[in-house]
PyMOL Python script that loads the backbone (N, CA, C, O; Angstrom):
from pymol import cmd

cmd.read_pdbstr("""\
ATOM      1  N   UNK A   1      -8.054  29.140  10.177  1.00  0.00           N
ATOM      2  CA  UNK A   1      -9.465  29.221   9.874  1.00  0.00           C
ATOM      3  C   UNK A   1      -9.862  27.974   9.078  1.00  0.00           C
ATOM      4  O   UNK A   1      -9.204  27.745   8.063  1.00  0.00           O
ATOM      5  N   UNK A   2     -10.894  27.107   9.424  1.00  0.00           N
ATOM      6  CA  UNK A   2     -11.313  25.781   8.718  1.00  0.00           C
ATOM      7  C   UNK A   2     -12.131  26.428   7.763  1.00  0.00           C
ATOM      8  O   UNK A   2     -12.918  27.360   7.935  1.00  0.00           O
ATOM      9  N   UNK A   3     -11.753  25.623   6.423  1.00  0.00           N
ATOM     10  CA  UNK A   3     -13.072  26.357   5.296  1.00  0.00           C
ATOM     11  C   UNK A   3     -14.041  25.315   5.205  1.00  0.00           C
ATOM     12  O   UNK A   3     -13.730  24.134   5.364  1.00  0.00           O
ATOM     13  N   UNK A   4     -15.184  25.689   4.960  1.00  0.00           N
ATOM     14  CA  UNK A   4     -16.266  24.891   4.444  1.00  0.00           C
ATOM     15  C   UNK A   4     -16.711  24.598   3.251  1.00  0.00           C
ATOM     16  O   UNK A   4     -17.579  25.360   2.824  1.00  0.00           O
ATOM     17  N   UNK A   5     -16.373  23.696   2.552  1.00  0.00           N
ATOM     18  CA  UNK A   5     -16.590  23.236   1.137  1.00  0.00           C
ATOM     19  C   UNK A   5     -18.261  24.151   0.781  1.00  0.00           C
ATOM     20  O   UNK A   5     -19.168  24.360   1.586  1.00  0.00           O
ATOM     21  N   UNK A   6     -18.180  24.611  -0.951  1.00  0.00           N
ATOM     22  CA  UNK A   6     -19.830  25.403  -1.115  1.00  0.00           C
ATOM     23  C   UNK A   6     -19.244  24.841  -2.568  1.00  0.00           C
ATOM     24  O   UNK A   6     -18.193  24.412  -3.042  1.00  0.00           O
ATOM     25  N   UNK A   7     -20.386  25.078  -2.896  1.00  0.00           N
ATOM     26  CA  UNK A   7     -20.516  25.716  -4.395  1.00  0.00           C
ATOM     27  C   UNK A   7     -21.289  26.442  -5.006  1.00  0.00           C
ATOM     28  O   UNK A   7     -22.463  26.385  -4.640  1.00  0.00           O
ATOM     29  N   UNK A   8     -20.962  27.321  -6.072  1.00  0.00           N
ATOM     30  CA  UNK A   8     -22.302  28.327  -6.500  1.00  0.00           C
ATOM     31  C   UNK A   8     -23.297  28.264  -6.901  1.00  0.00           C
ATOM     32  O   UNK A   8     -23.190  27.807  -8.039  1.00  0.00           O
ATOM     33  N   UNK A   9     -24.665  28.521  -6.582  1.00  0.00           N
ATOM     34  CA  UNK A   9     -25.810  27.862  -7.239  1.00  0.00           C
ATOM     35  C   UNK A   9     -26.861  29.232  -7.782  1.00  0.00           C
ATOM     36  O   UNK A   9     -26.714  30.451  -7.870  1.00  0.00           O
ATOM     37  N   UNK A  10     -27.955  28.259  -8.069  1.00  0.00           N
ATOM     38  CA  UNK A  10     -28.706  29.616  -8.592  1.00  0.00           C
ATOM     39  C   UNK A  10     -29.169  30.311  -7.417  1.00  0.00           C
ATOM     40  O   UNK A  10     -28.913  29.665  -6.400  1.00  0.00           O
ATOM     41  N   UNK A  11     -29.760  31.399  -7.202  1.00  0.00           N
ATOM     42  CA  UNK A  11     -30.246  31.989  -5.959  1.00  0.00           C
ATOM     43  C   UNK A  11     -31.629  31.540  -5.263  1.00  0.00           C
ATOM     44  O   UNK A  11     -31.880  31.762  -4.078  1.00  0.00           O
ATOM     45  N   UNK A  12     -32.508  30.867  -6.173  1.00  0.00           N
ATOM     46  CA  UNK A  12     -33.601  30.363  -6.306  1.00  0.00           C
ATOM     47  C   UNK A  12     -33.472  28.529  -5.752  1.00  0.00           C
ATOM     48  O   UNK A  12     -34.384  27.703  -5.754  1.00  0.00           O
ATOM     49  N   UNK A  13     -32.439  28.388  -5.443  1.00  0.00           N
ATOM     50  CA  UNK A  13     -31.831  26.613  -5.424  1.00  0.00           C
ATOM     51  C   UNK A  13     -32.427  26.241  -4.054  1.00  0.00           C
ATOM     52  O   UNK A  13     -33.255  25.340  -3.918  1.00  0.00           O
ATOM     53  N   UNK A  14     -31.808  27.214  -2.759  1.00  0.00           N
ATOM     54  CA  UNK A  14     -31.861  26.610  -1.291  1.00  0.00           C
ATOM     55  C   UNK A  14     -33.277  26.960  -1.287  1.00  0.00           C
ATOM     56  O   UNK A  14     -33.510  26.201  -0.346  1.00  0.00           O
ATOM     57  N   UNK A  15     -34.216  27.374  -1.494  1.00  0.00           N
ATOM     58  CA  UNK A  15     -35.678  28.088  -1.157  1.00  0.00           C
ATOM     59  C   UNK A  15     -36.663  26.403  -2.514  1.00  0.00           C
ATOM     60  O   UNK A  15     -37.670  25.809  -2.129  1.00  0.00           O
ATOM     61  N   UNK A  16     -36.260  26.223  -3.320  1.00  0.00           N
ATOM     62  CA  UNK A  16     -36.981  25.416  -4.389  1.00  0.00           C
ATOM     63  C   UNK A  16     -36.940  23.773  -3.620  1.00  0.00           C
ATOM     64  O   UNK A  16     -37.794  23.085  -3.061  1.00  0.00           O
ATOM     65  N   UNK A  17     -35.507  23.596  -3.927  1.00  0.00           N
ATOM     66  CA  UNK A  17     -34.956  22.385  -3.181  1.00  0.00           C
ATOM     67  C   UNK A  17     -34.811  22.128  -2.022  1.00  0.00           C
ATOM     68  O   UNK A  17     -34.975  21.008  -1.537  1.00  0.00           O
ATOM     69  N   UNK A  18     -34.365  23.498  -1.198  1.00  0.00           N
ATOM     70  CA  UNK A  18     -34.451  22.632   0.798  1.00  0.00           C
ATOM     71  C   UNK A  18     -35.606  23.804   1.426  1.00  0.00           C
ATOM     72  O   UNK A  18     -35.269  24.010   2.592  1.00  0.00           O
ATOM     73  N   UNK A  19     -36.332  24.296   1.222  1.00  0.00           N
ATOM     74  CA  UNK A  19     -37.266  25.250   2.203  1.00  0.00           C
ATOM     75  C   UNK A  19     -36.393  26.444   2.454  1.00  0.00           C
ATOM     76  O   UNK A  19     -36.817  27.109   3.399  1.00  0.00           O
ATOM     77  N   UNK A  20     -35.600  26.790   2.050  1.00  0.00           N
ATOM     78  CA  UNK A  20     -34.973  27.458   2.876  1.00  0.00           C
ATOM     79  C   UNK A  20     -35.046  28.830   2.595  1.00  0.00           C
ATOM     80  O   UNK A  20     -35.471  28.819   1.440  1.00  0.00           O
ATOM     81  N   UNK A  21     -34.899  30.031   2.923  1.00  0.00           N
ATOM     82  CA  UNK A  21     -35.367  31.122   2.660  1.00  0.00           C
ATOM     83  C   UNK A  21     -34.109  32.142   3.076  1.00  0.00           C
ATOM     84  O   UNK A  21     -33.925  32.336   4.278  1.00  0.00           O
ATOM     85  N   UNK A  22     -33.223  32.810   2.077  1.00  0.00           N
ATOM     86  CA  UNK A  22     -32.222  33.529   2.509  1.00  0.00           C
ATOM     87  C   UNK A  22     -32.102  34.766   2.434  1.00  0.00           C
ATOM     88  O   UNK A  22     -30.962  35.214   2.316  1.00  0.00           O
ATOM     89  N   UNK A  23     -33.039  35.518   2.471  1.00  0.00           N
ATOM     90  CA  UNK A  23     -33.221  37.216   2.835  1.00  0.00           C
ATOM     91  C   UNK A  23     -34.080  37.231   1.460  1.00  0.00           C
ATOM     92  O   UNK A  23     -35.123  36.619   1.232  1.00  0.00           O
ATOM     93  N   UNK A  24     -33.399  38.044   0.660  1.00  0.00           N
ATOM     94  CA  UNK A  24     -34.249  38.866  -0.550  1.00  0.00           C
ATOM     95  C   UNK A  24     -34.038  38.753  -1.563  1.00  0.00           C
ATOM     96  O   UNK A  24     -33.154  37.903  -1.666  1.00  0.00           O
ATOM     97  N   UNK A  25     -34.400  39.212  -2.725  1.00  0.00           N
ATOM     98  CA  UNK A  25     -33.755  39.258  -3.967  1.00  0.00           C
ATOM     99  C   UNK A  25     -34.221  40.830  -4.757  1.00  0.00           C
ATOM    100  O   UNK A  25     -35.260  41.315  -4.310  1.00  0.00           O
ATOM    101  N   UNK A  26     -33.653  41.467  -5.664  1.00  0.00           N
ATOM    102  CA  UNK A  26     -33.616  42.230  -6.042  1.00  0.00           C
ATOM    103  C   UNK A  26     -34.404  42.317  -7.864  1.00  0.00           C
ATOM    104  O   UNK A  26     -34.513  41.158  -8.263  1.00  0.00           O
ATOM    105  N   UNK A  27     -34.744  42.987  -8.571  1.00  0.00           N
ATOM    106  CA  UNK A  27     -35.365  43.062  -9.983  1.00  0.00           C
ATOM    107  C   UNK A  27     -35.442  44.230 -10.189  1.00  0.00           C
ATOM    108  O   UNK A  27     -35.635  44.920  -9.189  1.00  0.00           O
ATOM    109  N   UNK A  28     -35.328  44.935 -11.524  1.00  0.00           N
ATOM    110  CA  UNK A  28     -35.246  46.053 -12.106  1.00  0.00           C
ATOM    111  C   UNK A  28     -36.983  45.931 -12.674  1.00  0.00           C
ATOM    112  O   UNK A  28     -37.657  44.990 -13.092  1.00  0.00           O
ATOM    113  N   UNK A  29     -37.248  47.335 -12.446  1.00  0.00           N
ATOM    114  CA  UNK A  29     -38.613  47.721 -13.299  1.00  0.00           C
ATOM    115  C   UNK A  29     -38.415  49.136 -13.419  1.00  0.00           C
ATOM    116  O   UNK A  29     -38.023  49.967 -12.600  1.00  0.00           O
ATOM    117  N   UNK A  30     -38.829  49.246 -14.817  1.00  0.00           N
ATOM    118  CA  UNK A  30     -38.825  50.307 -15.670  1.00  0.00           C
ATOM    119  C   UNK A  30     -39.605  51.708 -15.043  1.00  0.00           C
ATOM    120  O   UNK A  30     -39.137  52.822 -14.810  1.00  0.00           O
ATOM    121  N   UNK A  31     -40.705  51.282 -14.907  1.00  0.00           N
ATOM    122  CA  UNK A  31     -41.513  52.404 -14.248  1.00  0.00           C
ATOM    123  C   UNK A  31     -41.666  51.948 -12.955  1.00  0.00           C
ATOM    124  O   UNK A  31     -41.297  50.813 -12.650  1.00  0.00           O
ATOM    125  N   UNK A  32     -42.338  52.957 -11.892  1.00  0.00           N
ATOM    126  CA  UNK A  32     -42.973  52.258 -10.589  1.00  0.00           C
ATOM    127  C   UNK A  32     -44.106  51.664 -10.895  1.00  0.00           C
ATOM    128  O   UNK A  32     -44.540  50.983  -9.966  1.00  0.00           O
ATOM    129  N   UNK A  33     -44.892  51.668 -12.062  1.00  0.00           N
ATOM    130  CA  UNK A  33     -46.211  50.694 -11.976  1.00  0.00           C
ATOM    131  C   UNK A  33     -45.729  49.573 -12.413  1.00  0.00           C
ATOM    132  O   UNK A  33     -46.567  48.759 -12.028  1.00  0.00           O
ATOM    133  N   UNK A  34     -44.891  48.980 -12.988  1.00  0.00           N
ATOM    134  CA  UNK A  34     -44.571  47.982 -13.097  1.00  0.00           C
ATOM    135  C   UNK A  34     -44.067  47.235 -12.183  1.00  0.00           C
ATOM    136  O   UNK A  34     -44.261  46.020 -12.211  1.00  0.00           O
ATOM    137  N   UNK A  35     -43.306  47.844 -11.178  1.00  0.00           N
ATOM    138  CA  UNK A  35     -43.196  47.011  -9.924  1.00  0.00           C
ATOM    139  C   UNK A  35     -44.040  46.368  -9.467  1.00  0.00           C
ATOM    140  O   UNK A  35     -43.810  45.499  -8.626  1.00  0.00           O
ATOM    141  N   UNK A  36     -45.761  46.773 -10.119  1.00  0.00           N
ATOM    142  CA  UNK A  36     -46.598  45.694  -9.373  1.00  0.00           C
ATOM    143  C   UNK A  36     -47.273  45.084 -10.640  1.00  0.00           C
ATOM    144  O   UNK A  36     -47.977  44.074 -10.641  1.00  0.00           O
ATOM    145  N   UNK A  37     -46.984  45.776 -11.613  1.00  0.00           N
ATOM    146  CA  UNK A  37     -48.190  44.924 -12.559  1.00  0.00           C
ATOM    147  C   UNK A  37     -47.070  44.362 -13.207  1.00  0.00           C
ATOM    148  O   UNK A  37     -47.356  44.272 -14.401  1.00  0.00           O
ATOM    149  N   UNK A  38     -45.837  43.906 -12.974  1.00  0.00           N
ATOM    150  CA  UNK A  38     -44.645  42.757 -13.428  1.00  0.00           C
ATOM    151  C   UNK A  38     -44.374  41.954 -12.462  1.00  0.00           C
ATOM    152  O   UNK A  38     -43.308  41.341 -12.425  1.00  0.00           O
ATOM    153  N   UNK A  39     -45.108  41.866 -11.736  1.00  0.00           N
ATOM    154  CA  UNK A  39     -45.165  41.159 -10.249  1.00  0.00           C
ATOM    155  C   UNK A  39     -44.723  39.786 -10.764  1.00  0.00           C
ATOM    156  O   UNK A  39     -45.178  39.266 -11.783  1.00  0.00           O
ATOM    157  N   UNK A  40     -43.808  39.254  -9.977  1.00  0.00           N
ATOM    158  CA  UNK A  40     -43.433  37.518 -10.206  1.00  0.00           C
ATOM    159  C   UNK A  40     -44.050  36.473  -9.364  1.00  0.00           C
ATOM    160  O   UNK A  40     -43.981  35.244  -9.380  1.00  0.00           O
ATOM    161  N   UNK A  41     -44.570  37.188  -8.746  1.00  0.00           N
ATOM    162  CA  UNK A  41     -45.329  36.393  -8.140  1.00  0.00           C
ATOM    163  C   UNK A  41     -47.142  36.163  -8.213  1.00  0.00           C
ATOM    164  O   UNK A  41     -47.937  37.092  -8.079  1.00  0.00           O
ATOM    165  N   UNK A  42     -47.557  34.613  -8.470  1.00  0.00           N
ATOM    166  CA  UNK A  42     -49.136  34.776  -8.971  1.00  0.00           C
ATOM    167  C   UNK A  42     -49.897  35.389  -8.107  1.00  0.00           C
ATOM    168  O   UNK A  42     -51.025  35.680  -8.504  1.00  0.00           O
ATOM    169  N   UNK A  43     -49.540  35.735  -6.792  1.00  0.00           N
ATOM    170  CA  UNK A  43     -50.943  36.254  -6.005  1.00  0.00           C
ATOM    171  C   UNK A  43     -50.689  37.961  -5.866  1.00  0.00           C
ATOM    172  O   UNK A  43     -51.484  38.833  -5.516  1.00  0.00           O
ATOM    173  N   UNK A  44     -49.300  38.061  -6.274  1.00  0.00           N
ATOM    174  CA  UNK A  44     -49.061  39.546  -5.459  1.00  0.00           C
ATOM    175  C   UNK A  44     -47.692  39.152  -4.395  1.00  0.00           C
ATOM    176  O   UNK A  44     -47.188  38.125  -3.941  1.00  0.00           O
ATOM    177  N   UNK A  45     -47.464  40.541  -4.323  1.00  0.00           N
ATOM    178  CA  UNK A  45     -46.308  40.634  -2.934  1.00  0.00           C
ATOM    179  C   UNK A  45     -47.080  40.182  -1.512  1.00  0.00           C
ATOM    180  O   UNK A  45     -48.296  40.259  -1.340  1.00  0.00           O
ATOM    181  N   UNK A  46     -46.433  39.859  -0.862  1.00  0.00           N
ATOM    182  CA  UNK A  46     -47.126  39.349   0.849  1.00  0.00           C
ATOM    183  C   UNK A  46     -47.050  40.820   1.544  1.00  0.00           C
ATOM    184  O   UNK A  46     -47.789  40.973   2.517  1.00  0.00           O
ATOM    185  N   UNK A  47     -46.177  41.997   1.118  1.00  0.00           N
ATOM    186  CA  UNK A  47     -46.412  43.092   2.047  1.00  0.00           C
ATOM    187  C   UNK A  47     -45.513  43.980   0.384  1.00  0.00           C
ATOM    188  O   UNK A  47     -44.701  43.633  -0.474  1.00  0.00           O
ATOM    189  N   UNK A  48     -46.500  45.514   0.806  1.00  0.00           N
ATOM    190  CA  UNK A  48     -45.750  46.063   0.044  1.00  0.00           C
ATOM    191  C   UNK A  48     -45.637  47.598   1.365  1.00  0.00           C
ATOM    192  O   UNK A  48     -46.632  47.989   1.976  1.00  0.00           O
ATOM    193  N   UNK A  49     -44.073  48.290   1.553  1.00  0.00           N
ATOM    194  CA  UNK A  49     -43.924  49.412   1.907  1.00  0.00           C
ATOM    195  C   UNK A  49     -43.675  50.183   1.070  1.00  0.00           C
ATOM    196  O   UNK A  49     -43.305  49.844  -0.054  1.00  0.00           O
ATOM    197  N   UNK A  50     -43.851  51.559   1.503  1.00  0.00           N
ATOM    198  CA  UNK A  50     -43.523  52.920   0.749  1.00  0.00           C
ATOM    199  C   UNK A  50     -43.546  53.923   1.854  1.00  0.00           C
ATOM    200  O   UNK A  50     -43.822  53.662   3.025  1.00  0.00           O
ATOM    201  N   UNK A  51     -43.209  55.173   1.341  1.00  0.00           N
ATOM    202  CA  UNK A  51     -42.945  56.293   1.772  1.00  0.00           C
ATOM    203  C   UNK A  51     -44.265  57.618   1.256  1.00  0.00           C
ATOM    204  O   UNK A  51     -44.807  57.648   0.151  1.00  0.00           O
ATOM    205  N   UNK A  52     -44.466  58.383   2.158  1.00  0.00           N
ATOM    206  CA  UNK A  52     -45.309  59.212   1.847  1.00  0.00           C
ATOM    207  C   UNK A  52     -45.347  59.976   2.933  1.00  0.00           C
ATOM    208  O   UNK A  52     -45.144  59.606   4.089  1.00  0.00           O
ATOM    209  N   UNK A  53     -45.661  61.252   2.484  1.00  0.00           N
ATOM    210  CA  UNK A  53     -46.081  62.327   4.076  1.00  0.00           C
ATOM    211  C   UNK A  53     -47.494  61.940   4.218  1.00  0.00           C
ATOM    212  O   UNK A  53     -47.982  61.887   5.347  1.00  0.00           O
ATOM    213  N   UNK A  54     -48.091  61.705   3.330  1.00  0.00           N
ATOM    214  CA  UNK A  54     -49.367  60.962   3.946  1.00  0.00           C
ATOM    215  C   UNK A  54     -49.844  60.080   4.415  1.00  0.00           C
ATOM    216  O   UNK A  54     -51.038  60.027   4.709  1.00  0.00           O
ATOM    217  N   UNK A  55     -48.684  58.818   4.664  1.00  0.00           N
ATOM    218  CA  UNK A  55     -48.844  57.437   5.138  1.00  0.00           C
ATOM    219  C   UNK A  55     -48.938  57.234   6.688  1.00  0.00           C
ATOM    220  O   UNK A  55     -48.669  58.098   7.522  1.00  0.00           O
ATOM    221  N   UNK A  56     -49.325  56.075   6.921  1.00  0.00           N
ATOM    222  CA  UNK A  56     -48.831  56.291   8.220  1.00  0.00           C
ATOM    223  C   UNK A  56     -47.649  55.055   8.827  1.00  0.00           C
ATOM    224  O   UNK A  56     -47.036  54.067   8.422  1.00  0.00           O
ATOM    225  N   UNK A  57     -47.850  55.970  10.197  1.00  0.00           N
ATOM    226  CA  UNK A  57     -46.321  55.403  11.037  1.00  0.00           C
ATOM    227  C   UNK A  57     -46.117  54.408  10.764  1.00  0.00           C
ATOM    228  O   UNK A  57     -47.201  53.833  10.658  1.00  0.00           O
ATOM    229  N   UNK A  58     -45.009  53.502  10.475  1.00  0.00           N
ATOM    230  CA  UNK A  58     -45.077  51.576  10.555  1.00  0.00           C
ATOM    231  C   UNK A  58     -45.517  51.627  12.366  1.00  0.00           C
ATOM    232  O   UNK A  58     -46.240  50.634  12.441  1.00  0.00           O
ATOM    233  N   UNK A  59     -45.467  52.189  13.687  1.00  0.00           N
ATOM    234  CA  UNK A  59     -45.409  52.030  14.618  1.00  0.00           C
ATOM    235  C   UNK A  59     -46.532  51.717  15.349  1.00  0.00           C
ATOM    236  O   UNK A  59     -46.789  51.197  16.435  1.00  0.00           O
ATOM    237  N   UNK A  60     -47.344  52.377  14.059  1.00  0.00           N
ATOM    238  CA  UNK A  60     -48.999  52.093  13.983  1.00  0.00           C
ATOM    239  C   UNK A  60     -49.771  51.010  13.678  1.00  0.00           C
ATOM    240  O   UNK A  60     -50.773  50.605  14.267  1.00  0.00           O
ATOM    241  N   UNK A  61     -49.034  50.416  12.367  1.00  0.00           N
ATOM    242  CA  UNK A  61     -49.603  49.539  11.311  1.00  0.00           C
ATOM    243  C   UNK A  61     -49.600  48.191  12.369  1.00  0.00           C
ATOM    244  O   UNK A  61     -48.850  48.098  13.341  1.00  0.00           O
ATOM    245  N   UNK A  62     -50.758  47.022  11.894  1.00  0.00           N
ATOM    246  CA  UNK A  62     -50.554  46.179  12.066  1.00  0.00           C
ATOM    247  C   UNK A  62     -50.869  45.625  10.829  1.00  0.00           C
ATOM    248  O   UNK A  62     -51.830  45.994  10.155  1.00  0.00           O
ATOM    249  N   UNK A  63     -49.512  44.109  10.280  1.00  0.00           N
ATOM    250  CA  UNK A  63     -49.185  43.580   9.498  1.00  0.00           C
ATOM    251  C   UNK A  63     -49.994  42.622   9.190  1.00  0.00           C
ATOM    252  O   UNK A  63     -50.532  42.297  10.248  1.00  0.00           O
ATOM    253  N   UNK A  64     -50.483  41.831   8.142  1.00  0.00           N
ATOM    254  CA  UNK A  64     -50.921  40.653   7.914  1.00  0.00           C
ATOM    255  C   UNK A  64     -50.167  39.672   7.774  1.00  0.00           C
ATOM    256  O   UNK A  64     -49.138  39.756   7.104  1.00  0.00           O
ATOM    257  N   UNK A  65     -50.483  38.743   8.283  1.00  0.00           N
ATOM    258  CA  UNK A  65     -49.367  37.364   8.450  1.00  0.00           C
ATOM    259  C   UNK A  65     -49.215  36.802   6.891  1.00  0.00           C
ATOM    260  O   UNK A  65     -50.111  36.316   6.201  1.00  0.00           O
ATOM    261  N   UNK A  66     -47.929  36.993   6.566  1.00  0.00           N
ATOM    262  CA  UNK A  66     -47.350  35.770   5.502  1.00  0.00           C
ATOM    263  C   UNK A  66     -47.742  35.061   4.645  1.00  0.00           C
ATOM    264  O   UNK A  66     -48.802  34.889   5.246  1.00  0.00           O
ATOM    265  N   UNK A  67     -47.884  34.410   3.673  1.00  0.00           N
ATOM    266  CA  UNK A  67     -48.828  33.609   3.096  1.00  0.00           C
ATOM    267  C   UNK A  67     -47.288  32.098   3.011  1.00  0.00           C
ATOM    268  O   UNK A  67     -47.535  30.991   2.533  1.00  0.00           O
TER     269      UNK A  67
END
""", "prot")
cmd.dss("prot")
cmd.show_as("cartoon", "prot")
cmd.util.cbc("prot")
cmd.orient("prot")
């Protein structure tokens, strides 16, 4: 098996420095309202899901594109 030289970086490194975008990242919040009013980001999340018997289908939804 050939290895490929890496090294460890911050998680924030390939997305700041090369564009690059590698799935997700994770954060602890205390309550569920804080998941949005500790938001790290200045505009808001680009999509938020949840669960509910009152929601509807994702099969339904149409998404707003990305920012």
């Amino acid at each position: 098996m050939k290895k490929i030289p890496g090294v460890a970086v911050n998680p924030s490194e390939p997305t700041t420095k090369c564009g690059y975008y590698w799935g997700y990242s994770v954060r602890f919040a205390r309550t569920f309202s804080k998941v949005f009013s500790e938001c790290p980001y200045a505009d808001g999340y680009d999509l938020t899901v949840g669960t509910s018997e009152r929601g509807k289908n994702l099969d339904h939804v149409e998404f707003p594109s990305f920012r």
